[in-house]
C-alpha positions in Angstrom: 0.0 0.0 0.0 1.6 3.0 -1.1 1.0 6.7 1.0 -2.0 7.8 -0.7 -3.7 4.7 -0.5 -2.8 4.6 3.2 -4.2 8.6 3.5 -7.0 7.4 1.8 -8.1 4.8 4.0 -6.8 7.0 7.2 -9.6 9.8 5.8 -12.0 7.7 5.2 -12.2 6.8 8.8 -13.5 10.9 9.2 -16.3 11.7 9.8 -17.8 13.9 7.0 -18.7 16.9 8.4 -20.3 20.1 5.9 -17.8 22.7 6.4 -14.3 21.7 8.4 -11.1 21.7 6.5 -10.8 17.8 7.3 -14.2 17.3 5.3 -12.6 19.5 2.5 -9.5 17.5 2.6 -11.7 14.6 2.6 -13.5 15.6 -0.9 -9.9 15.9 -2.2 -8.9 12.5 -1.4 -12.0 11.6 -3.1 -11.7 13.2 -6.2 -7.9 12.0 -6.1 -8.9 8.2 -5.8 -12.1 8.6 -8.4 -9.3 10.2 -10.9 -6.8 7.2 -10.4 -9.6 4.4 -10.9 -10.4 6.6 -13.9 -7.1 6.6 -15.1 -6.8 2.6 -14.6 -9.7 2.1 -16.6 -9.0 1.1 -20.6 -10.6 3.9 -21.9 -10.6 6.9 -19.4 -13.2 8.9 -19.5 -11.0 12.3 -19.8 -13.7 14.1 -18.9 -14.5 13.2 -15.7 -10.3 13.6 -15.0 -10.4 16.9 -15.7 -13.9 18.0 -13.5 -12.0 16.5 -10.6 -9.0 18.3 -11.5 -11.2 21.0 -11.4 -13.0 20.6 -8.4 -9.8 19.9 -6.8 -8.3 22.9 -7.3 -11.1 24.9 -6.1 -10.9 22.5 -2.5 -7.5 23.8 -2.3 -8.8 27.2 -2.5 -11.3 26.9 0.0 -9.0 24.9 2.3 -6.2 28.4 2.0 -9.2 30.6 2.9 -10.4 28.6 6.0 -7.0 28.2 7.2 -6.0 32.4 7.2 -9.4 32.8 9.0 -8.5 30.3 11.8 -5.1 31.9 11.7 -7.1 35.4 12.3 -9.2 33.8 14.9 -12.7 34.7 13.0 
């Protein structure tokens, strides 16, 4: 088991709560595994990599912001 499948399965035990940084990080692991099945697949469907891609750049994002307002104490 290599250290994203060991992250994976390490999140996974999270609970998935709406707005914590954990649940964000969470929906990144998600999107990380969905894009490496989807990548072991025959014929990818390249769409569906790049919407994840996507979507995971805009967790990132999110996961920045929350962490400067915890930093400011708001």
């Amino acid at each position: 088991m290599n250290t994203k499948e060991k992250i994976i399965v390490e999140i996974e035990a999270l609970p998935e709560s709406s707005l914590s940084v954990e649940s964000i990080r969470y929906q990144i692991l998600r999107h990380h595994q969905k894009i490496a099945d989807e990548e072991k697949k025959e014929s990818p469907y390249h769409n569906l990599i790049n919407y994840c891609r996507k979507e995971i750049m805009g967790l990132e994002k999110s996961i920045a912001q929350a962490e400067k307002r915890l930093k400011r104490g708001k």
